[in-house]
ROPA-170795 format. One line per field, with one value per residue (C-alpha): x, y, z; residue number from 1; chain; residue in one letter. Coordinates in steps of 0.05 Angstrom, whole numbers, padded with zeros to 5 digits, always signed. Last residue first. Layout:
N
c1	[X_...]
c2	[Y_...]
c3	[Z_...]
nr	[NUM_...]
kette	[A_...]
rest	[a_...]
REM end
This chain:
325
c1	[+00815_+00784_+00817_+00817_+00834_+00826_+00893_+00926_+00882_+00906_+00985_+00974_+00938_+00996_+01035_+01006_+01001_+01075_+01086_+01041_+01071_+01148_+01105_+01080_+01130_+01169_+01120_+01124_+01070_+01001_+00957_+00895_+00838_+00770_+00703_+00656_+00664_+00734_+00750_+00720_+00755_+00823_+00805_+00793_+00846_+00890_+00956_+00933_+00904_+00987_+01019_+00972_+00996_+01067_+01060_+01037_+01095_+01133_+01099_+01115_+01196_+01192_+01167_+01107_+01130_+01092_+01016_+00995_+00976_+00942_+00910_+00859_+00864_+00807_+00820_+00857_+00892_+00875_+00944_+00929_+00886_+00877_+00825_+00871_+00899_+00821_+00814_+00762_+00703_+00684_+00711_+00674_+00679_+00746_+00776_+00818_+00879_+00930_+00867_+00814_+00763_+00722_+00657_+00601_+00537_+00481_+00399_+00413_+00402_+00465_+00503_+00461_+00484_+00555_+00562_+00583_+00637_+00674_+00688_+00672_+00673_+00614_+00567_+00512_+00474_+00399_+00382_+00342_+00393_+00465_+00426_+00418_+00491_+00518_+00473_+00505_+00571_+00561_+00543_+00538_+00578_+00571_+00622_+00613_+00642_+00692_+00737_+00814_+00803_+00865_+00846_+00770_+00787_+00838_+00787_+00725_+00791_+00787_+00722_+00721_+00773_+00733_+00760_+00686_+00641_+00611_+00615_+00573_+00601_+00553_+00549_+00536_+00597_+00614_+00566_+00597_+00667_+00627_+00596_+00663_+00678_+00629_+00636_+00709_+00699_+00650_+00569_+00554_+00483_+00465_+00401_+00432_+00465_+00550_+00603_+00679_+00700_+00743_+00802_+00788_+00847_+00862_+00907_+00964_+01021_+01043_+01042_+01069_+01037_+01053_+01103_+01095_+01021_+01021_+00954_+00915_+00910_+00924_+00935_+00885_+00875_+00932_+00949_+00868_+00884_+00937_+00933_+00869_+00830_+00872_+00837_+00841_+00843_+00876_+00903_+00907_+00940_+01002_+01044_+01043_+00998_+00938_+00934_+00964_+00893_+00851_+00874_+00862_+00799_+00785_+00815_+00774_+00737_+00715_+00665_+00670_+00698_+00677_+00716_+00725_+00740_+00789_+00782_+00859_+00861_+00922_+00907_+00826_+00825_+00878_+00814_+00763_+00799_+00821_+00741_+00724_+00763_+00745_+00672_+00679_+00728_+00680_+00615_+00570_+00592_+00606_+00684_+00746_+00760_+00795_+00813_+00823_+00864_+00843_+00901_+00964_+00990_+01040_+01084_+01144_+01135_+01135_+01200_+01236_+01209_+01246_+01306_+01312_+01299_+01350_+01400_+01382_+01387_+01450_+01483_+01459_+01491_+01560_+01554_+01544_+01599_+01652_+01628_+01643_+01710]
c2	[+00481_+00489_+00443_+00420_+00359_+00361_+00350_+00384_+00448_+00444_+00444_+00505_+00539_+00539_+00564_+00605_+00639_+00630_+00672_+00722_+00739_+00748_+00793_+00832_+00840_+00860_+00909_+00933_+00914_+00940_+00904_+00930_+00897_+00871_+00852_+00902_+00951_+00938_+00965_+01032_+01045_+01023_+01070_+01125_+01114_+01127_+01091_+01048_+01106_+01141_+01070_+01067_+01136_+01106_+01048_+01089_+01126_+01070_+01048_+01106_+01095_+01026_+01053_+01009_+00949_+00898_+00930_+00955_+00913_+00937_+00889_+00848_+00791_+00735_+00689_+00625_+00593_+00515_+00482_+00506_+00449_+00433_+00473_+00538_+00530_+00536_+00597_+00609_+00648_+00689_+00748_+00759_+00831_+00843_+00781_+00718_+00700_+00671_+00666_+00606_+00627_+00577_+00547_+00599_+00581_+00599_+00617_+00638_+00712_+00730_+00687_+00714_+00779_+00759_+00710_+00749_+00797_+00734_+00716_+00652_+00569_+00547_+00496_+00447_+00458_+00459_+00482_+00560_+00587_+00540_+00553_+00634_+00634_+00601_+00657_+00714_+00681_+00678_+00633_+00576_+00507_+00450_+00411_+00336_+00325_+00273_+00283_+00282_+00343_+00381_+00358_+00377_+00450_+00460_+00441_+00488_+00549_+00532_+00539_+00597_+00628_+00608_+00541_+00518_+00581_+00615_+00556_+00522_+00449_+00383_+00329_+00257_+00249_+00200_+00199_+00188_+00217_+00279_+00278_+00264_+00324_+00365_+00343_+00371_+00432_+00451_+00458_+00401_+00372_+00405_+00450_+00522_+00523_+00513_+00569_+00558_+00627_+00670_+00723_+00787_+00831_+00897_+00940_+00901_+00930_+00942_+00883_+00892_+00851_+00817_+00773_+00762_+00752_+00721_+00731_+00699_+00632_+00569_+00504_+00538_+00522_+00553_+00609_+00630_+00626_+00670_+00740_+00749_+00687_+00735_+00789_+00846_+00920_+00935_+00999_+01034_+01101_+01088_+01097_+01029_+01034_+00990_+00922_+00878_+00915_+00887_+00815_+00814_+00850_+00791_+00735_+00755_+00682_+00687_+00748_+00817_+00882_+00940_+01003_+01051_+01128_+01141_+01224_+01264_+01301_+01255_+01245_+01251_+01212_+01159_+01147_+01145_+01088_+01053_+01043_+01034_+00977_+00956_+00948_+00913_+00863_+00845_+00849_+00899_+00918_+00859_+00833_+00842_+00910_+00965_+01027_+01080_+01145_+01214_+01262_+01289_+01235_+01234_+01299_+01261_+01201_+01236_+01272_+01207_+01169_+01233_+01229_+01148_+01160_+01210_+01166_+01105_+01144_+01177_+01105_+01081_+01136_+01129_+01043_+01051_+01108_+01064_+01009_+01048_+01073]
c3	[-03126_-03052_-03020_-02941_-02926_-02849_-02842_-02892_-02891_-02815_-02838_-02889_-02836_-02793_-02849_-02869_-02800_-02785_-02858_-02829_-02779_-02810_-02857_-02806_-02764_-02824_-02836_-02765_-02717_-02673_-02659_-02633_-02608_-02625_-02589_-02629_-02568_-02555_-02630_-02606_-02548_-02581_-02640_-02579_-02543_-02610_-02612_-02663_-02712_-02689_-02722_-02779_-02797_-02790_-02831_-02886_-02883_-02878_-02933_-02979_-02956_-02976_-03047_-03077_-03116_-03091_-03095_-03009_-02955_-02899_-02834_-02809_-02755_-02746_-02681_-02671_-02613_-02601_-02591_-02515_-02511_-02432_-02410_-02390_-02457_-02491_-02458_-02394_-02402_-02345_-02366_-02427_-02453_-02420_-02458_-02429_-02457_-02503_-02543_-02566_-02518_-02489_-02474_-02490_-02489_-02545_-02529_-02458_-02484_-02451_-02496_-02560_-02538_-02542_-02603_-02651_-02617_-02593_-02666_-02702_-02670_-02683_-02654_-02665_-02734_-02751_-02675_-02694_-02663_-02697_-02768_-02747_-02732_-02804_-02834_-02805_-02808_-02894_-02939_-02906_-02888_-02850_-02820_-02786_-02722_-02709_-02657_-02638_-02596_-02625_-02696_-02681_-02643_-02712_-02754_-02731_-02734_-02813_-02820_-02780_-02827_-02890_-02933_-02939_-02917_-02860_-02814_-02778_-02735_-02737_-02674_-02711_-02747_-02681_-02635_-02556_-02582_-02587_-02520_-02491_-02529_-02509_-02434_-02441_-02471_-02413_-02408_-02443_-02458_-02530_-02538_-02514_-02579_-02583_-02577_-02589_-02585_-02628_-02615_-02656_-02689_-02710_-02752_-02780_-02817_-02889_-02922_-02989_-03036_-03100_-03090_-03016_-03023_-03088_-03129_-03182_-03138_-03141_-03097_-03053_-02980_-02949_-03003_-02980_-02897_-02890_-02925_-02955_-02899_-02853_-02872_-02916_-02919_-02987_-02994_-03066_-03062_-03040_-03102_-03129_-03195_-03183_-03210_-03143_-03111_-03171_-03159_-03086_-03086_-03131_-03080_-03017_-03017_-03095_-03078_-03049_-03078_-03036_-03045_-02987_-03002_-02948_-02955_-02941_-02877_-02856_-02781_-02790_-02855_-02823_-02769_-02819_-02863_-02794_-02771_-02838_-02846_-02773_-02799_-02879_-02845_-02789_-02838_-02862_-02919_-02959_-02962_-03006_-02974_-03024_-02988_-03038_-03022_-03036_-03050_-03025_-02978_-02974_-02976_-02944_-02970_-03046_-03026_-03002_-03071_-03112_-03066_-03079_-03154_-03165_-03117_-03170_-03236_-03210_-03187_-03259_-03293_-03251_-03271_-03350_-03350_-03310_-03355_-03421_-03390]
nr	[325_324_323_322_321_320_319_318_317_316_315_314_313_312_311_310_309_308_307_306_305_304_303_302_301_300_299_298_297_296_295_294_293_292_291_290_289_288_287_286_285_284_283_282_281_280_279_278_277_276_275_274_273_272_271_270_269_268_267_266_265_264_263_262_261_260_259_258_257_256_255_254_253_252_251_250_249_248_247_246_245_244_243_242_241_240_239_238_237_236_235_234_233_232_231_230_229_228_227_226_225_224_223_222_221_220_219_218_217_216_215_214_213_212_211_210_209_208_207_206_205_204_203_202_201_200_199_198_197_196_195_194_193_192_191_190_189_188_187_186_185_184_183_182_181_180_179_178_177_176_175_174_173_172_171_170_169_168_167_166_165_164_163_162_161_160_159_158_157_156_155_154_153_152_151_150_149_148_147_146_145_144_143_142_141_140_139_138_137_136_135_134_133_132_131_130_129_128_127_126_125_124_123_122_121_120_119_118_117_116_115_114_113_112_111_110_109_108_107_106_105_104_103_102_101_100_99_98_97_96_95_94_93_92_91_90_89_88_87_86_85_84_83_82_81_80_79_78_77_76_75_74_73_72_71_70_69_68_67_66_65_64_63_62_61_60_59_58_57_56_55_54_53_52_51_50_49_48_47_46_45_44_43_42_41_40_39_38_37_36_35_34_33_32_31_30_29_28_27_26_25_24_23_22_21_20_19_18_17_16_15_14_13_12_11_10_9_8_7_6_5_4_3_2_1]
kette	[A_A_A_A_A_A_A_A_A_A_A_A_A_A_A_A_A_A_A_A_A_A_A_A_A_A_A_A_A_A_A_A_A_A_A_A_A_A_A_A_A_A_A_A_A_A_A_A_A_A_A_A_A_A_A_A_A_A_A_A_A_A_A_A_A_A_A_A_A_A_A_A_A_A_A_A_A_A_A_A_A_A_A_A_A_A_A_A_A_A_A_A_A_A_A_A_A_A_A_A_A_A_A_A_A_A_A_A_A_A_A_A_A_A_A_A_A_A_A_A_A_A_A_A_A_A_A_A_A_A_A_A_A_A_A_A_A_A_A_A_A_A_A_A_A_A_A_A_A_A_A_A_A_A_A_A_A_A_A_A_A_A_A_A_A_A_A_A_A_A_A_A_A_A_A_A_A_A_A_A_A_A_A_A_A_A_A_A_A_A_A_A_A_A_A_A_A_A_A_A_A_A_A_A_A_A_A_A_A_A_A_A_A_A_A_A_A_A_A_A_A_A_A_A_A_A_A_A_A_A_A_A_A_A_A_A_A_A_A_A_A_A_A_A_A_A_A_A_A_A_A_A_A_A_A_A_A_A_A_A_A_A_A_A_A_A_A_A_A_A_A_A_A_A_A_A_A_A_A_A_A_A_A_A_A_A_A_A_A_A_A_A_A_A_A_A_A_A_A_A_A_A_A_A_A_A_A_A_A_A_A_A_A_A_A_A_A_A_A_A_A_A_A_A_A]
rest	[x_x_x_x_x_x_x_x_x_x_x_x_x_x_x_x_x_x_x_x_x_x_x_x_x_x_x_x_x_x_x_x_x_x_x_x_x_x_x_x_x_x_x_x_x_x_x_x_x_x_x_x_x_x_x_x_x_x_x_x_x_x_x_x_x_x_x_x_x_x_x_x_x_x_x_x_x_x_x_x_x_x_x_x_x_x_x_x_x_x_x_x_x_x_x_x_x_x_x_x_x_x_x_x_x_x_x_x_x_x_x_x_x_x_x_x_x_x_x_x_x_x_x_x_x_x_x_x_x_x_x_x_x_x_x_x_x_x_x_x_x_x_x_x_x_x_x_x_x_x_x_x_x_x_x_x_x_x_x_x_x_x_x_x_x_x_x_x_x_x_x_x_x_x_x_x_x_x_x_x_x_x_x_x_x_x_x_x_x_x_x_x_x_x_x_x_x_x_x_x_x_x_x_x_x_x_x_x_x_x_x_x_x_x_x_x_x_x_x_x_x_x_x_x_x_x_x_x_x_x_x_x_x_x_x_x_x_x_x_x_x_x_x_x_x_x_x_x_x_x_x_x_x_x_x_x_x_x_x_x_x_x_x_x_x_x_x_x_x_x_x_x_x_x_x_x_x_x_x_x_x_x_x_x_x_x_x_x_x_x_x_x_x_x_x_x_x_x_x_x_x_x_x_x_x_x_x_x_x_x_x_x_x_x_x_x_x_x_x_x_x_x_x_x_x]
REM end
């Protein structure tokens, strides 16, 4: 009789809670919401967060109040976002270096993102280019690497930062060439793209949107796309597949994740606002004009994603010998 008891309380505990989460997703949201982003202001995470946080405001009429937390590679907006209580009011808006690229290339790190996250869809994503200054004799993939294998370590690849996403996608063009070019790294893809300018570094490989008006300045060329394929705002340039290294796909995707135990029926809800800022033409209009697009997925989608992308990344940090810790 005792376990009968034990087991018709539970079940009543459990349906109570299940109608109580179902009532909260269905009045969600009720109240500001923070977005944390673990990046500056400024840059490609910092500008299609905003993007989505003032987007959801208009569909929800609830204030995104965006939180900067920058520093330690994404992994302290990390931390504070697993903190917060798990009733969908703390997003965080990272990046694949948040999601993918980070459990790749550290051994440890003060987060878990199946653990302790919940992703809750992806919002926007930006292929990049292999671009290299005006300065250096090739005008195709192929005469840059011949050029490469010409000088060994002598030919130098920018990036914003050891471990960094365009770090990362500098590796996977060098594996997949079978070259040796020597990385250097800056704080920061503003930086990293003054140094390639100005002729202290070679090439970089970093988001289309980055290089564009440089391209049509003559001062950087453009030699391919690393994308499934080619983009409205460059045309011309081919993709990496259609030069013979389709292995070479990479690009810098952002997305919501919410603290581990947050109610399934919250993030669907969450999910679903997401879903109608995706479906907007004029997010999609807007993304296009900073080089990005949408892309749209289910949690699960997400997750299942984002596993392939670790990894993927898990297998380049191997190769290239990339630690951080």
């Amino acid at each position: 009789m005792g376990i009968l008891f034990a087991r018709w309380i539970a079940a009543i505990v459990a349906t109570a809670f299940c109608t109580a989460a179902a009532v909260v997703a269905q009045d969600y949201p009720t109240r500001p919401i923070r977005m944390i982003i673990p990046f500056p202001a400024g840059g490609p995470t910092d500008v299609a967060g905003r993007i989505v946080g003032q987007q959801l405001t208009e569909i929800w009429r609830e204030t995104i109040v965006v939180d900067n937390r920058p520093g330690a590679a994404g992994t302290i907006a990390a931390a504070i976002a697993i903190r917060a209580a798990p009733d969908g009011y703390t997003l965080l808006f990272g990046s694949n270096s948040t999601f993918a690229v980070n459990p790749a290339v550290f051994s440890k790190l003060p987060y878990d993102v199946f653990r302790d996250l919940k992703l809750v869809g992806l919002a926007a994503y930006s292929p990049h280019l292999l671009a290299i200054r005006a300065g250096i004799p090739a005008n195709t993939v192929a005469e840059l690497i011949a050029l490469a294998r010409k000088q060994p370590g002598k030919l130098t690849f920018a990036s914003s930062g050891a471990g960094a996403i365009i770090h990362m996608a500098g590796e996977l063009f060098k594996y997949h060439a079978r070259i040796d070019i020597l990385h250097v790294p800056f704080k920061g893809g503003a930086p990293a793209t003054v140094a390639m300018l100005s002729g202290e570094v070679d090439m970089m490989m970093n988001d289309l949107s980055q290089f564009l008006v440089h391209m049509k300045s003559g001062k950087l060329r453009g030699l391919a796309l690393a994308h499934p394929r080619r983009s409205a705002l460059a045309p011309e340039m081919p993709t990496f597949a259609e030069v013979g290294f389709p292995g070479v796909e990479s690009g810098s995707w952002f997305g919501l994740a919410v603290p581990a135990n947050t109610p399934t029926v919250v993030v669907a809800s969450i999910n679903d606002g997401l879903g109608k800022v995706l479906g907007k033409p004029e997010y999609t209009e807007r993304l296009s004009g900073i080089g990005m697009e949408a892309l749209r997925m289910t949690p699960e989608q997400a997750a299942a994603f984002t596993k392939r992308e670790i990894e993927k990344w898990s297998s380049v940090a191997k190769a290239a010998n990339v630690r951080l810790d």
